[in-house]
N, C-alpha and C positions, 0 to 999 in steps of 0.2 A: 334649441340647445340652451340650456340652463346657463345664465350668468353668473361670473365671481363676481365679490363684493370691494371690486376694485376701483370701480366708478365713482363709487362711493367715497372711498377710502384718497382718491382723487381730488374727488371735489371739496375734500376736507383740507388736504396739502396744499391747493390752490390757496385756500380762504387764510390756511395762516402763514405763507409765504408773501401774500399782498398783506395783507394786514404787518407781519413783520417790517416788509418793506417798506411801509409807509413810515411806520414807528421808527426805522433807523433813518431813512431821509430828513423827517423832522430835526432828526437828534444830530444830523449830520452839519445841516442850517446854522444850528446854535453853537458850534467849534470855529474858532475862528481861524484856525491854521492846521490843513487837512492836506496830509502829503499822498502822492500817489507810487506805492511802490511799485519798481518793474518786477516781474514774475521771474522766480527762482526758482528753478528746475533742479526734484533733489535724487533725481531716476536717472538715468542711461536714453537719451536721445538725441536723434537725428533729424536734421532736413535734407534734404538732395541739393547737390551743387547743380551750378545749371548746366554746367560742363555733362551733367550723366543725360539730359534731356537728348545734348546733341550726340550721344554717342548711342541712339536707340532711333529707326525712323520712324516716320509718322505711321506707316501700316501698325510697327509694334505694340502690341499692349501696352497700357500705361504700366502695369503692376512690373514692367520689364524696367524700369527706370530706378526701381530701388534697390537690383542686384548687389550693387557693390556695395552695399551698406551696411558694416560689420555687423555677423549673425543671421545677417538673411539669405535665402537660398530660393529664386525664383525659376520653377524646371516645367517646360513646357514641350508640347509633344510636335506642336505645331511650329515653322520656320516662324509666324508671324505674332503666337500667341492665339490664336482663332481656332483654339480646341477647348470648351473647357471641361472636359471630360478629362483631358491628358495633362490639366495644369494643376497643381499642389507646390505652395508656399511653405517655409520651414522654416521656425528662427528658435533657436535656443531648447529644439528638440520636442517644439509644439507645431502643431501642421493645422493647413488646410488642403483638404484634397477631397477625392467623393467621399467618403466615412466619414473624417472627422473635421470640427469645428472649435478649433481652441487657440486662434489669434484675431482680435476684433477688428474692424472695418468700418469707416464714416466716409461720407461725403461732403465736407463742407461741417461735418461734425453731425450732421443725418445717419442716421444708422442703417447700413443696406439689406436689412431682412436677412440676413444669415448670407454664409459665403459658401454653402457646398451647392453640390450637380443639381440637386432634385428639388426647383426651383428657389433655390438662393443666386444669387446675382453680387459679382464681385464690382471690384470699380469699374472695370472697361467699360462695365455696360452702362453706367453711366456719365461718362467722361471723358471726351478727346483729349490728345496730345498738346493743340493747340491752345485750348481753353484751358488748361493746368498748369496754375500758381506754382505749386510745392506738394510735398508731400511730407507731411509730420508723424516720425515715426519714434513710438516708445517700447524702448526694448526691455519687456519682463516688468515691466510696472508702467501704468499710465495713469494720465489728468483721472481724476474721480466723475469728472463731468463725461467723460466719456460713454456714450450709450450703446454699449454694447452684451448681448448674454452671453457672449464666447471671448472673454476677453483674459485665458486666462496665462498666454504667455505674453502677451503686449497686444498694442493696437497699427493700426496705419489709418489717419486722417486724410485723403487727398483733399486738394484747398483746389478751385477752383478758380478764374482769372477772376476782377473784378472788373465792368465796362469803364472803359476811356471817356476819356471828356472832351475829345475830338474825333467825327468824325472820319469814316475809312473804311476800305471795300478791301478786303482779303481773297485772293485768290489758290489756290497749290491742286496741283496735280502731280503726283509719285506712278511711277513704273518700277516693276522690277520683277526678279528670278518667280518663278511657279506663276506663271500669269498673272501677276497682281499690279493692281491698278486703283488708286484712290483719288476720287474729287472732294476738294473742301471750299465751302467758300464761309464766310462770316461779314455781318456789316453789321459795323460800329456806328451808333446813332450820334452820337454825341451825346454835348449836354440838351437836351429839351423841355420845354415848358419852365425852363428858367431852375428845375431842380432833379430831373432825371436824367441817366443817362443808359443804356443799355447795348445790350448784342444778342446776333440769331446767326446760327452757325446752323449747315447742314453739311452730310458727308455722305456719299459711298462708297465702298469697299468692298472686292473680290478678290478673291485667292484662290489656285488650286491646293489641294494635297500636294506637297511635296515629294511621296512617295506615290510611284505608277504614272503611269499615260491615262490619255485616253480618258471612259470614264472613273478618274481615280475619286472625283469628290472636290471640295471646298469648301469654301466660305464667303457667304453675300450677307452686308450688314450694309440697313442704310440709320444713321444715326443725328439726331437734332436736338441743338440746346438755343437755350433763351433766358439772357439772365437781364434783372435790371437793379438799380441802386435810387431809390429817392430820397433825398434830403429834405426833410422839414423842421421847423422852429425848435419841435419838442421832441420829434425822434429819427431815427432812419427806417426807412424800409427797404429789405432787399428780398427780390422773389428770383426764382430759379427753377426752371421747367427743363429735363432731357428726355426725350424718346430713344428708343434703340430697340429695334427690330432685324435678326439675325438669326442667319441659318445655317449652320456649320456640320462640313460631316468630320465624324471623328475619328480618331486614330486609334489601335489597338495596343496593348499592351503584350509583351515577348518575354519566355524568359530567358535566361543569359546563354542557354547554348543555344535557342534560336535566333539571339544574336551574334553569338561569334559566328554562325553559320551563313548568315543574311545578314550583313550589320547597316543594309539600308532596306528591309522591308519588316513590315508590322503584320504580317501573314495575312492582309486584305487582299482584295482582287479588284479588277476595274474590265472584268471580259463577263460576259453573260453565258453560262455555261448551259443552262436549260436542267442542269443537275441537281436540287436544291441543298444537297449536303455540304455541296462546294458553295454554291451563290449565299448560304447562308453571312460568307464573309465578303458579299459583295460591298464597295467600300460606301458608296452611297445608300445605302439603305441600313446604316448607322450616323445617325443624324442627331442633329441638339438642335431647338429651334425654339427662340425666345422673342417675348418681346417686352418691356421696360419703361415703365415711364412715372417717371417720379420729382413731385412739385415741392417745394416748400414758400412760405412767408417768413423772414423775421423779423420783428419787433426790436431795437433796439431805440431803451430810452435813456437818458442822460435825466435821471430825478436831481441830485446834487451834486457840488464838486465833490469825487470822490466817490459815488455811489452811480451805478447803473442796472437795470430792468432788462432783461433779454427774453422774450416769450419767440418759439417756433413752431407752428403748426407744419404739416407735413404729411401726405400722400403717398400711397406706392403702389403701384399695379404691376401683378408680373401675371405672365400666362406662356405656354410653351407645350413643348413635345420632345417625346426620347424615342429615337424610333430602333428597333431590333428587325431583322426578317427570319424567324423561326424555319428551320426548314421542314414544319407538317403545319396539320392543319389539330385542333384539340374538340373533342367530343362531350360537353359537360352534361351532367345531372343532380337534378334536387337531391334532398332525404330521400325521399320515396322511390327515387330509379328515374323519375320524370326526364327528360330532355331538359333544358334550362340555358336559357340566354344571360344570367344571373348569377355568379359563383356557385356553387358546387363543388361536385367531384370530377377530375377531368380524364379522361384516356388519351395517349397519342394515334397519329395514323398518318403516314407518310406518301400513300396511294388510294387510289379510289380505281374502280372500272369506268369504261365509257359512260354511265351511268349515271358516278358519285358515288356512289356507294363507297362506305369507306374500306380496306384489304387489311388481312392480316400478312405478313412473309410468311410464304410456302414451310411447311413444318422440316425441320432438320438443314434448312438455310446454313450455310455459315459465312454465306459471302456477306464483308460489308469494307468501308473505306476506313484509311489512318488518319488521314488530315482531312478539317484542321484538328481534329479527336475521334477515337473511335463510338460509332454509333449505333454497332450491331446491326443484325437482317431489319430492320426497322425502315434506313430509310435507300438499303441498294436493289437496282432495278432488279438484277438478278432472280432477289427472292421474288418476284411477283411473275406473272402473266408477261406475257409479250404487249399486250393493248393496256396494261395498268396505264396512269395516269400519274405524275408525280404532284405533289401539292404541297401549298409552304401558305405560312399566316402572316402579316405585316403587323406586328405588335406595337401599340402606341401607349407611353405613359403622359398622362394629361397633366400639367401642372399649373395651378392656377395660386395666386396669391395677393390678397388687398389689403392692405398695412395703412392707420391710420394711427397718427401719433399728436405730441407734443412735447416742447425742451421748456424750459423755464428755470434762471437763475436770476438771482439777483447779488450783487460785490458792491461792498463798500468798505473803504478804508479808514481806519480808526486810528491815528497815530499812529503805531506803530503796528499794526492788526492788521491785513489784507483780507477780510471774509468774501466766502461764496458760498450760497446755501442754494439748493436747487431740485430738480424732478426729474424727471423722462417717463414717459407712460406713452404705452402702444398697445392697442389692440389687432391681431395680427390674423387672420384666417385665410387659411393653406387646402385648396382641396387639391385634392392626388386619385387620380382612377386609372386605370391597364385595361385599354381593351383588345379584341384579336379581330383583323380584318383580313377576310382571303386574297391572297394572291390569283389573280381574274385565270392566267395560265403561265403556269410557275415555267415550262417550256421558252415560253417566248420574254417575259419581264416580267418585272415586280409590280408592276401600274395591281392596285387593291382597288377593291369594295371599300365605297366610305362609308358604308353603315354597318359596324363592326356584328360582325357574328355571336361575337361572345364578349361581358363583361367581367375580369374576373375581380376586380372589388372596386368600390367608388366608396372613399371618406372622407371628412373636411374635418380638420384639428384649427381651433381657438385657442390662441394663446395672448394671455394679456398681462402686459407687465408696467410694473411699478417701483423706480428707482431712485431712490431716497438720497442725499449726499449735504454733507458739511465738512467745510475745511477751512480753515486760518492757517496765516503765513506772519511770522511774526518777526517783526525785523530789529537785530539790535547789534546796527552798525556792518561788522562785516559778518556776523551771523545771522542766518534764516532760520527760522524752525518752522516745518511744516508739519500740522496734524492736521488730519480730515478720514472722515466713516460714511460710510455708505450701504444702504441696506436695499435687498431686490425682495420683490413681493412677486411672485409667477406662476401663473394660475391656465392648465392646461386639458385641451378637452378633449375628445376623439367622436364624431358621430359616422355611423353606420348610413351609409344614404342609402343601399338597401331597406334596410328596417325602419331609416330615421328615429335609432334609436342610441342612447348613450353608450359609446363601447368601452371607453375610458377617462379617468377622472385622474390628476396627479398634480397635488403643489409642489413648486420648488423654490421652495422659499431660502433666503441666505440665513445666514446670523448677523450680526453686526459685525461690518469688515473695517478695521482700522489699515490707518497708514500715517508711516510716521518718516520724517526726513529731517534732516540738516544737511547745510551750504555752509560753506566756511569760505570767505573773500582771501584768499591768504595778500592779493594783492591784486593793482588793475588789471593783470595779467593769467593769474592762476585763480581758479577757484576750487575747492576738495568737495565734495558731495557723497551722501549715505541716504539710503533710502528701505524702508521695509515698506512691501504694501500683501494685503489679503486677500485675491483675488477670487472668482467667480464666475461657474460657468451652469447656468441653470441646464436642467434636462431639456432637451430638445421636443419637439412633439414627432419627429423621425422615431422616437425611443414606443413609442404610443403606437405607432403601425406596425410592429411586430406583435404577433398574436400572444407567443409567447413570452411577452417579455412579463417580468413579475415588477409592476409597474411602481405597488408598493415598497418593494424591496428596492429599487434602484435610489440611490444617492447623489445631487447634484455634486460636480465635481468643483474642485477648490484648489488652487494654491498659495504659496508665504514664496513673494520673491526680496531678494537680498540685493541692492546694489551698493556699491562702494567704489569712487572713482576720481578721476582728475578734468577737468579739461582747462588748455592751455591755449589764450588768445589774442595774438597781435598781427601786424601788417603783412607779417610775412609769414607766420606758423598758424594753423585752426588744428587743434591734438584734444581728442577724448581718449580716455582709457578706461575702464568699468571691469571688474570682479566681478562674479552676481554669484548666486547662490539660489536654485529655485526648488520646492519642495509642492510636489502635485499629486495632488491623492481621489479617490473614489475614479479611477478614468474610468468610461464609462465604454463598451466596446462591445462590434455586433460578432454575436455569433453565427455567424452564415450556415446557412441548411447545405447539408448533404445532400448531394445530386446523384442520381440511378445511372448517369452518364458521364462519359467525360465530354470538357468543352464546357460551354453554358448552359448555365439551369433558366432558359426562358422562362420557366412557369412559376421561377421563387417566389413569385409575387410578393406578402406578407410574410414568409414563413420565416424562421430564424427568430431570434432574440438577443436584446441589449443586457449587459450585465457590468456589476464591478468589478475589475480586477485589480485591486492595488491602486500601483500609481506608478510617476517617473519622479527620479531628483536626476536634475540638469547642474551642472556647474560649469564655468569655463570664464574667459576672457576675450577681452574686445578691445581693437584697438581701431580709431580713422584717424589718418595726419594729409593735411595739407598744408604745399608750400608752394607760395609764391616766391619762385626766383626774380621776377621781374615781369612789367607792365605785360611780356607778349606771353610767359610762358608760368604755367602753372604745375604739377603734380600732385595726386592723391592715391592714398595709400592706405588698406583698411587689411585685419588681420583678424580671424577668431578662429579661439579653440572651445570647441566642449565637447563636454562629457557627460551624454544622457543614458541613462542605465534605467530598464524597470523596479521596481518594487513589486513584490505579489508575487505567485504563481498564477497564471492562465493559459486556455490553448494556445498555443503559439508562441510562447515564449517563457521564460522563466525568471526568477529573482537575479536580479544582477546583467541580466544579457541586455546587449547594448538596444536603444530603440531602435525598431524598426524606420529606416529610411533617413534618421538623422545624420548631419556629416561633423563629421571631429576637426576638420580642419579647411578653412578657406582662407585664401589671400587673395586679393588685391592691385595692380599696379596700374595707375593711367596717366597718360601725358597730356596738356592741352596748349595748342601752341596758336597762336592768332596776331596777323601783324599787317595793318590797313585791312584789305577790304576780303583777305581771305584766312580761314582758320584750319586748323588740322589733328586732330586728334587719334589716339591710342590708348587701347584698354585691353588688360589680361585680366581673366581672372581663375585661380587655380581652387578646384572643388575635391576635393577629398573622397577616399572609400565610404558606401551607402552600404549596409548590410553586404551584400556579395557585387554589389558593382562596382567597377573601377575608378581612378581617382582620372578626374580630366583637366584639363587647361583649356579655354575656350579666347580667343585675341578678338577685340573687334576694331574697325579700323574707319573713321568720320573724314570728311573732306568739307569743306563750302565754301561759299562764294556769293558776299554780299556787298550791296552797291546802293548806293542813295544817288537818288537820279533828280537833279532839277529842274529837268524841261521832260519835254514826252507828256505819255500817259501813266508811267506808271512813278510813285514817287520812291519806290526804293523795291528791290527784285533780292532775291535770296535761292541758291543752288545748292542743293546738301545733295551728297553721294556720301551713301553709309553701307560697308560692309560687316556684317555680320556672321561670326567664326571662319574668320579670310581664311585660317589655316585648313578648312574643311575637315575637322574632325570629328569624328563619328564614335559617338559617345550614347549612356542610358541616364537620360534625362530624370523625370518623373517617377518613384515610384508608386505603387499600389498598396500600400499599406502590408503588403505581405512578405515582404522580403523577398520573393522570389521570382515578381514580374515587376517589369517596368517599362516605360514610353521610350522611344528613341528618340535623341534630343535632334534639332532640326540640322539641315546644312550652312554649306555656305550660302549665304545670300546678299545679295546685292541691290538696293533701289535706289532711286535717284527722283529726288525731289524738288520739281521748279515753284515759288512762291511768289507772287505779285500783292503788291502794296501800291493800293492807289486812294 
């Protein structure tokens, strides 16, 4: 495959950002009085209190932890978070879900290779409950430094713990509702060799399906992190390794009168029928399986007072499978009529004779089945022979992904000046293939042929980016002024591993993105904030695996967000409020192929196309307040409204009509109460009407029980019993991007978590 001239262009930003750095170091030497200003946030952001940690348990996903977080909407199909086929995030009328990708994602300020199904990887898969510092989140504008191509309604940073400098052996084991059971253990080295100190954590993790007996399905993850911090003379070094290896089956999405009808099944099954029309929706043979492992280095140097060097290298491996079970088996051919193991043209066929031979239904057929969609004489016994044979294919989509990068800033403060001038470049290649494996005797189970029958496409997409950034903060007194620009360079390939031949070629380059802010101190207590920034979300290379898409014609998508706000801070009040104002244009959206059938199009493969349609303008308000009434007892309290409406005309919607899946209205309320050696907490929060789904309230309800023990074995023990939605209400969590299906959100659930510290 043909290289961009980004390497290049690379090694040219290295040469004059050390060289810079060196030239202001010097200059920094020769000042005799070099103040360091603290960082003045001139956007809309949050951290999580720790109080949301304990009100989520260890099984939960992390990304569950930032729910109550005015603007964000975390909806998940799984009791535990262990779907991520059913999980899509929402803040300010921008998603992540399987389609789209337009709120950014870091690890530690690492960038996770994109956040959708088909092979993108959110935080979970990087990062336990345990090991997680904080989470930094900026709503509709964020840091310039942040490395993300989807970042264009905000970001979320998860911070990672850093190692102790005393030794300690960590223990927990969790039980609870759907057979779920998790071990973790972690040891804490201490300080060693007089300047390191580190930790290595492993966990595993099973869950059923909440929905069904029997075989309904689950989730088996087993997950290991390793982080360490060195201190030396002239710099630090901190390195950080997680694996995550997990196999999850997933949950279907309903639409709303198959929910008021069933408002606890996702129309899977968990009985082996021998029928494959039916078993097509057998719940295990819809599966995600990934696995995750991703390193960094970073370089942190101290050149002068007032000036520091930050270089990060950085690693990523993903590889996986999506599995489907087709209920036929497919017949393909070359140009020429050939047979062909190799795309093609393909026919269906849902019987064979004793034989194999493949059957067509008897002529003038008209038997066939309603659920879970009509399929015609194609695949009911009826139309065939008495001795036909029924037959189905195990479809697998392969996904594979190796990301190798690097961060580099370098800040120094100049009187009254706060600079940070910096990089991020990644080289990113993504291969994606589908192939079809027979089911051995569709009668008796799904057990396939691992040497698939048919390939219907294999191609690897190269994407390599290059992200430019400058910004000054300028302090004078109780004003800030922030300006800073950032530019992306992104250069995207497509090959045909058929042909191994160039199938697609598209830059997505930005223009120069400014962002402009002021801080006003009005007092120790209040401070006022405004913020404009120009955001940016490059073309995908998903845009590039649609045959049709007209690849010149498509334009990276952009937004202008607006914030303006308050936040008010003392011993007993924590109050932000924020206005925003966001304007998003060129959205970029698949057109999905029309299917011969109802139900699924297994055979979509490629087909369909990405296009422009307009855009969204989002507006609304946000409020979080906490208050400490006193040492034992806390409250927090978070509010948002908006209002996201399309721009454009396209299929599916029109000018003015509200977005798809976005919610107008959330609140808030949680109590945190803790007094000697036990704690207790309560949290509601109320979700508003989705396109045609209902508005819900969901309660969750925390207990614990912690104890420092000075004799024994262990030196302090920790009991958390966490329920989640005690009320048991039965709600549509997740949607589909289409307004008309959506996941059902999980039950009540209950675990109970014992923790030993020795």
């Amino acid at each position: 495959m043909a290289r961009s001239p980004i390497p290049k262009r690379l090694a040219l930003v290295v040469s004059m950002i050390l060289s810079s750095s060196a030239a202001l170091a010097e200059q920094t030497q020769e000042i005799e009085e070099v103040s360091v200003v603290a960082k003045k946030i001139t956007y809309a952001n949050h951290v999580i209190d720790p109080a949301m940690k304990a009100q989520q348990n260890s099984i939960n996903s992390i990304l569950s932890v930032i729910d109550n977080l005015p603007g964000i909407s975390i909806n998940e199909g799984d009791a535990f978070g262990g779907d991520d086929w059913s999980t899509s995030i929402t803040m300010r009328g921008f998603a992540i879900d399987g389609y789209q990708q337009q709120l950014g994602m870091t690890v530690d300020s690492i960038p996770n290779g994109g956040s959708n199904y088909g092979g993108g990887a959110k935080a979970n898969r990087y990062l336990e409950s345990e090991n997680m510092a904080t989470v930094e989140v900026g709503q509709g504008t964020s840091d310039l430094a942040s490395a993300s191509l989807e970042a264009l309604g905000g970001t979320f940073n998860f911070v990672s713990k850093d190692p102790s400098d005393q030794a300690a052996t960590t223990l927990a084991y969790t039980h609870g509702d759907h057979n779920a059971t998790r071990y973790f253990v972690r040891q804490e080295t201490g300080e060693i060799m007089g300047n390191t100190r580190a930790y290595f954590s492993y966990s595993q993790t099973e869950t059923n399906r909440w929905i069904g007996d029997g075989s309904n399905g689950g989730s088996d993850k087993q997950h290991a992190e390793a982080k360490f911090v060195s201190d030396f003379s002239t710099f630090t070094l901190t390195g950080r390794l997680s694996y995550d290896d997990v196999a999850e089956d997933n949950y279907n999405s309903v639409s709303i009168a198959q929910f008021k009808q069933t408002p606890d099944w996702d129309q899977l099954t968990w009985n082996w029928t021998g029928i494959p029309h039916f078993d097509q929706m057998f719940a295990e043979g819809w599966s995600t399986l990934r696995e995750n492992t991703l390193g960094y280095l970073k370089f942190e140097f101290a050149l002068a007072n007032g000036s520091s060097l930050n270089i990060t290298p950085y690693f990523h491996k993903n590889k996986g499978r999506g599995d489907w079970i087709p209920p036929y088996l497919v017949s393909a051919v070359d140009d020429n009529g050939n047979p062909t193991s190799k795309g093609g043209t393909f026919t269906k066929y849902g019987f064979t004779d004793p034989a194999g031979t493949p059957l067509v239904p008897n002529e003038g057929c008209g038997s066939e089945y309603s659920w879970p969609s009509s399929s015609g004489s194609l695949l009911h016994p009826d139309c065939y022979a008495d001795d036909a044979v029924p037959v189905m294919s195990y479809r697998h989509t392969h996904y594979k992904k190796e990301r190798v990068g690097l961060l580099a800033d370098y800040q120094v403060t100049l009187d009254n000046h706060d600079i940070k001038v910096g990089f991020w470049y990644e080289d990113d290649e993504r291969t994606e293939s589908l192939d079809w494996h027979k089911v051995i005797d569709a009668r008796v189970y799904y057990h396939f042929d691992h040497t698939p029958y048919w390939t219907q496409y294999s191609n690897v997409f190269n994407t390599e980016t290059l992200k430019l950034y400058a910004q000054d903060s300028i302090n004078f007194d109780a004003v800030t002024l922030n300006i800073g620009a950032q530019k992306y360079l992104v250069d995207l390939e497509k090959e045909d591993k058929f042909t191994n031949a160039l199938a697609g070629k598209v830059n997505s380059d930005s223009d120069l993105l400014w962002s402009l802010g002021g801080l006003y101190q009005l007092n120790q207590e209040i401070e006022i904030f405004a913020g404009f920034s120009e955001n940016f979300a490059a073309i995908k290379n998903e845009v590039l695996e649609r045959e049709a898409s007209a690849f010149t014609n498509i334009e990276a998508e952009t937004a202008q967000n607006i914030d303006l706000g308050l936040r008010f801070n003392n011993d007993i009040w924590q109050i932000s409020a924020t206005i925003y104002s966001i304007e998003f244009e060129n959205h970029i959206t698949l057109i999905a192929p029309g299917s011969d059938i109802g139900g699924i199009d297994y055979t979509a493969g490629t087909k369909g196309r990405y296009i422009n349609v307009g855009g969204i303008d989002s507006k609304g308000f946000e409020l979080s307040a906490r208050y400490q009434y006193n040492d034992n007892l806390s409250v927090y309290s978070s509010y948002t409204n908006n209002d996201s409406t399309y721009v454009g005309n396209a299929p599916g919607f029109e000018s003015g009509d509200k977005v798809i899946d976005s919610v107008d209205n959330m609140f808030v309320v949680s109590s945190d109460y803790s007094k000697g050696d036990v704690r207790f907490g309560l949290s509601a929060k109320y979700t508003g009407e989705r396109s045609e789904a209902d508005a819900y309230t969901l309660v969750d309800l925390n207990i614990g029980y912690n104890k420092a023990l000075n004799d024994g074995v262990f030196n302090e023990i920790d009991i958390a019993f966490v329920v989640n939605n005690i009320l048991d209400k039965r709600y549509l969590s997740t949607g589909t991007g289409t307004g008309d299906t959506f996941f059902i959100g999980g039950p009540r659930t209950a675990t109970l978590t014992f923790t030993a510290h020795f």
